[in-house]
ROLOLUM-928830 format. One record per residue (C-alpha): residue in three letters; chain; x, y, z; residue number from 0. Coordinates in steps of 0.2 Angstrom, whole numbers, padded with zeros to 4 digits, always signed. Layout:
<rs>
  residu  chaine     c1     c2     c3  num
     ALA       A      X      Y      Z  NUM
...
</rs>
This chain:
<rs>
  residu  chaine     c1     c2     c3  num
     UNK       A  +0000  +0000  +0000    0
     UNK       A  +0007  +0018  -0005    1
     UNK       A  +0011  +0029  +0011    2
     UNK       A  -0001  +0045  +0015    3
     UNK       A  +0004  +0059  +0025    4
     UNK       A  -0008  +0052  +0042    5
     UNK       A  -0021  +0066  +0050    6
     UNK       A  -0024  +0071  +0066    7
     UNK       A  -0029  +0061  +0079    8
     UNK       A  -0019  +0045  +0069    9
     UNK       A  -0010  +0035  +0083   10
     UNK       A  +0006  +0037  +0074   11
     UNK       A  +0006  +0057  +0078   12
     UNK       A  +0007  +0052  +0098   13
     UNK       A  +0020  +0037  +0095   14
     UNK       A  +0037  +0040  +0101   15
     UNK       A  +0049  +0037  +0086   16
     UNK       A  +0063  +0024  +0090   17
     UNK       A  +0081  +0026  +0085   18
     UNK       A  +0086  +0022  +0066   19
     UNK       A  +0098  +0006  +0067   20
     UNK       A  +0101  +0003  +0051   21
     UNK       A  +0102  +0014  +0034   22
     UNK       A  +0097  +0001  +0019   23
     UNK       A  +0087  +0000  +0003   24
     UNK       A  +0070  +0002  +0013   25
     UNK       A  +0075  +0015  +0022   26
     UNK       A  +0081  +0025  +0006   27
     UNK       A  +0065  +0019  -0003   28
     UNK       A  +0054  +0027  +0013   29
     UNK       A  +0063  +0042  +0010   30
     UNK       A  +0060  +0044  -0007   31
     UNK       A  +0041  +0044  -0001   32
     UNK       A  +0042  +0056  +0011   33
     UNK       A  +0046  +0067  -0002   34
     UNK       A  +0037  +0065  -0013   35
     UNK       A  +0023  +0068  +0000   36
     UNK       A  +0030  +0082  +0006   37
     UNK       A  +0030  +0091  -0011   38
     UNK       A  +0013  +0085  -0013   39
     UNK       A  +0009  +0094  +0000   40
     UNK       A  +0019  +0109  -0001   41
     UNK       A  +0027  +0106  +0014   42
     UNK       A  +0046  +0111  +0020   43
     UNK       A  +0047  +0095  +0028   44
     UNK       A  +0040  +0078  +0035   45
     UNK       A  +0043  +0070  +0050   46
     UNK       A  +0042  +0051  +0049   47
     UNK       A  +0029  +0048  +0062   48
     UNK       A  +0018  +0056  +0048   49
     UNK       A  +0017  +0044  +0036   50
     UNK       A  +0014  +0030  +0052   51
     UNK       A  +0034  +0026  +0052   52
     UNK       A  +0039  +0025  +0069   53
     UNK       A  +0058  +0031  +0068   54
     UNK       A  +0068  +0046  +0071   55
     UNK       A  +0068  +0051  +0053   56
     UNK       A  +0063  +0066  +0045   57
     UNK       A  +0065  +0075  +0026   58
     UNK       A  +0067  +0094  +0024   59
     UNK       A  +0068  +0105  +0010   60
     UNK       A  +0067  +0122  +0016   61
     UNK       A  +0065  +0130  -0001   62
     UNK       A  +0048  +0118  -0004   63
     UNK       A  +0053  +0119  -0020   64
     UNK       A  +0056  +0101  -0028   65
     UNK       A  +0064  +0111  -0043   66
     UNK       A  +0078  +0114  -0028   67
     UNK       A  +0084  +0095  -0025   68
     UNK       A  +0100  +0103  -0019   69
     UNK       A  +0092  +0109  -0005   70
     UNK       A  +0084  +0093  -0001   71
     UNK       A  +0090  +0086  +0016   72
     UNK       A  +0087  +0069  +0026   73
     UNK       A  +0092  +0067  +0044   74
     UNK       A  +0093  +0052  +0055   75
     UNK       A  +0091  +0053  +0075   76
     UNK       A  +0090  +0070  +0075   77
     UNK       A  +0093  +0079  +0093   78
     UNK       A  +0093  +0099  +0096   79
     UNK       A  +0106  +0103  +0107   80
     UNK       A  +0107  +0120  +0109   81
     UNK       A  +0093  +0134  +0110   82
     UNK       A  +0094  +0153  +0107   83
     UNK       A  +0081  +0168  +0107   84
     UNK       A  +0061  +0168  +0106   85
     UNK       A  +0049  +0170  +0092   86
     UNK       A  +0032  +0169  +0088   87
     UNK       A  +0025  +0166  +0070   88
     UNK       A  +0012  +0157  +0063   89
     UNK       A  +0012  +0139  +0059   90
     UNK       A  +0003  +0122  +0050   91
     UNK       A  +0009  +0105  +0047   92
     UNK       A  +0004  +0092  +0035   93
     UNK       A  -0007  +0082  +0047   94
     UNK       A  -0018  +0097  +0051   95
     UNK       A  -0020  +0103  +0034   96
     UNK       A  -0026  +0121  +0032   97
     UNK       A  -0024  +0126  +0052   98
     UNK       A  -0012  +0138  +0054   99
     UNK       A  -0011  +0145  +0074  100
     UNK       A  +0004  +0156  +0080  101
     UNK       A  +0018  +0144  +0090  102
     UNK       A  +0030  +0151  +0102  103
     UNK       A  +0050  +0143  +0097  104
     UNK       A  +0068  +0142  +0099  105
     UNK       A  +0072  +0158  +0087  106
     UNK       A  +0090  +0149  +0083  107
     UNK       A  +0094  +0130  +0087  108
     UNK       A  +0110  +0119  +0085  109
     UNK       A  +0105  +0100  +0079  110
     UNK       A  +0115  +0086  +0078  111
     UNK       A  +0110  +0071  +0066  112
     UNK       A  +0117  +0059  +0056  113
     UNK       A  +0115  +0059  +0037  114
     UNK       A  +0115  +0043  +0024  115
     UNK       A  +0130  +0039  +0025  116
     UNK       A  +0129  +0039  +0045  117
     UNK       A  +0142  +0054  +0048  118
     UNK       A  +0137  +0063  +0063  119
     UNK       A  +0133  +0080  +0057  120
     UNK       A  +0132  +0098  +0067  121
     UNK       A  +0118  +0111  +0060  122
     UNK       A  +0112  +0129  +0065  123
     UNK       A  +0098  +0135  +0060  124
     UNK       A  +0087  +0151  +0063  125
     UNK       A  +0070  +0160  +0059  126
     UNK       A  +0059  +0148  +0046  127
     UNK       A  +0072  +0133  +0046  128
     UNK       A  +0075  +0134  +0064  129
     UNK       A  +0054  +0133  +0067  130
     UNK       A  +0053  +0119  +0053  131
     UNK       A  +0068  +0108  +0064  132
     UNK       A  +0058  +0112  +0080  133
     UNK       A  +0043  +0108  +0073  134
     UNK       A  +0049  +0091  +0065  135
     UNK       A  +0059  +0084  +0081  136
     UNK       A  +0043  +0089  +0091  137
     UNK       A  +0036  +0075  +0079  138
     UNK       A  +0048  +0062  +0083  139
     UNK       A  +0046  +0065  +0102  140
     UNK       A  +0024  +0063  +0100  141
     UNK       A  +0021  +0082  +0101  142
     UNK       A  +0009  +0090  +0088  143
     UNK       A  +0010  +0110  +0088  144
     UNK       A  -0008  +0108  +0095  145
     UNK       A  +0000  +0106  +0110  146
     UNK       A  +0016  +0119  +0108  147
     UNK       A  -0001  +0134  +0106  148
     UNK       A  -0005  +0146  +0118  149
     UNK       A  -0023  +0146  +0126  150
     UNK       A  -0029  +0159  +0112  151
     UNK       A  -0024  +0152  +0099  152
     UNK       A  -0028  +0134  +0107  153
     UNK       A  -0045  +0140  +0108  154
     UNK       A  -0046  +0149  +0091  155
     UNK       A  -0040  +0130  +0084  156
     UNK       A  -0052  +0120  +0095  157
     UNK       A  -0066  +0117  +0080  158
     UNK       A  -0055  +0114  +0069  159
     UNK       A  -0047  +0100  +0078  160
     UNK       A  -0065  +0093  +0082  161
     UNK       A  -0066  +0091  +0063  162
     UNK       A  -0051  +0081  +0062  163
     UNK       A  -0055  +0071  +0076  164
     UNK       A  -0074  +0068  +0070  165
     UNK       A  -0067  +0065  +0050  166
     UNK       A  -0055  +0052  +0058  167
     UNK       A  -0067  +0044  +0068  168
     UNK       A  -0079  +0042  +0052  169
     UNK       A  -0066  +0037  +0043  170
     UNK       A  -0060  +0021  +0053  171
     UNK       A  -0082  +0019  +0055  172
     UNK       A  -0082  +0017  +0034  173
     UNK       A  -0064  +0006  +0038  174
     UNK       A  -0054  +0017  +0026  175
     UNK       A  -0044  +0019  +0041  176
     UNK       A  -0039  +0002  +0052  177
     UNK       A  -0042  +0003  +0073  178
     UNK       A  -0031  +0013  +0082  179
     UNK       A  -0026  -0004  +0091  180
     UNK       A  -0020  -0012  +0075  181
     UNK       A  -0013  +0003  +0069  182
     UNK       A  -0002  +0002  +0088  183
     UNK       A  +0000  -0016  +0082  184
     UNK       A  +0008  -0011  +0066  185
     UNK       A  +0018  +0002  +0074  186
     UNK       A  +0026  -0010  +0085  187
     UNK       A  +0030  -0023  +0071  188
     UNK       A  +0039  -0009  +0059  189
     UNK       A  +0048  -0010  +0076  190
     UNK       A  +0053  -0027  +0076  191
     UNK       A  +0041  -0031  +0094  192
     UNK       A  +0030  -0043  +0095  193
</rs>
């Protein structure tokens, strides 16, 4: 089955991603997927947790321009280890499509990840990129930027999440979408548990 970029409330987006262990054929096939979705969606980047891979992955292209495959990036148990400064500015992600709320973050962050090749590498990034990083790692850790709002804009998002919730619900009702138990189930097995 063709991955899909998963919607709020999928159990996916509350999953805590597990390490990567390995860097082989499937994995480079999953990211060629992710972006792919991620230009479908004119995203900047895709967290693996959104296309129901449980792994500490994510694919950036801060551009969102797929015209721009320089600026294509993949990173592999990524960690921000450094943060600087404050800024608020509006935000939306690709499993909450067409919400935007303002979201409080890190105004400049150093990472540190390892690429394909599985060299530890050292990034800073600030204003757009360093929101994008923050909001893709929040990803990996089960955090949604529902959660990262303030109580206005938590309120002013409230319906819009209800829609989600109820489109989701109505979804798995018609099956088009499995039971969040099996979906957990499927989720432990890309794991390797039991």
């Amino acid at each position: 089955m063709p991955r899909k970029i998963v919607h709020y409330p999928h159990p996916a987006l509350r999953h805590k991603a597990q390490p990567v262990t390995s860097i082989d054929k499937e994995l480079h096939l999953q990211i060629g997927e992710m972006m792919e979705l991620m230009y479908q969606a004119n995203g900047l980047g895709l967290a693996a947790p959104q296309v129901a891979l449980p792994f500490q992955l994510l694919v950036m292209n801060i551009t969102g321009d797929p015209d721009k495959p320089e600026c294509e990036e993949v990173f592999l148990n990524p960690q921000i280890v450094e943060k600087k400064g404050v800024m608020l500015g509006e935000e939306g992600c690709l499993s909450f499509p067409g919400l935007y709320q303002d979201v409080r973050r890190a105004e400049t962050i150093k990472v540190h990840a390892y690429d394909l090749k599985g060299k530890l590498v050292e990034k800073v990034a600030s204003d757009l990129e360093a929101r994008a990083w923050q909001h893709e790692l929040d990803h990996l850790n089960g955090v949604l930027f529902i959660d990262m709002m303030g109580p206005i804009a938590r309120l002013a998002a409230r319906s819009s999440v209800k829609k989600f919730e109820k489109a989701f619900r109505e979804a798995q009702e018609k099956g088009e979408i499995p039971p969040n138990l099996e979906i957990e189930k499927l989720l432990a097995a890309l794991e390797g548990r039991p």
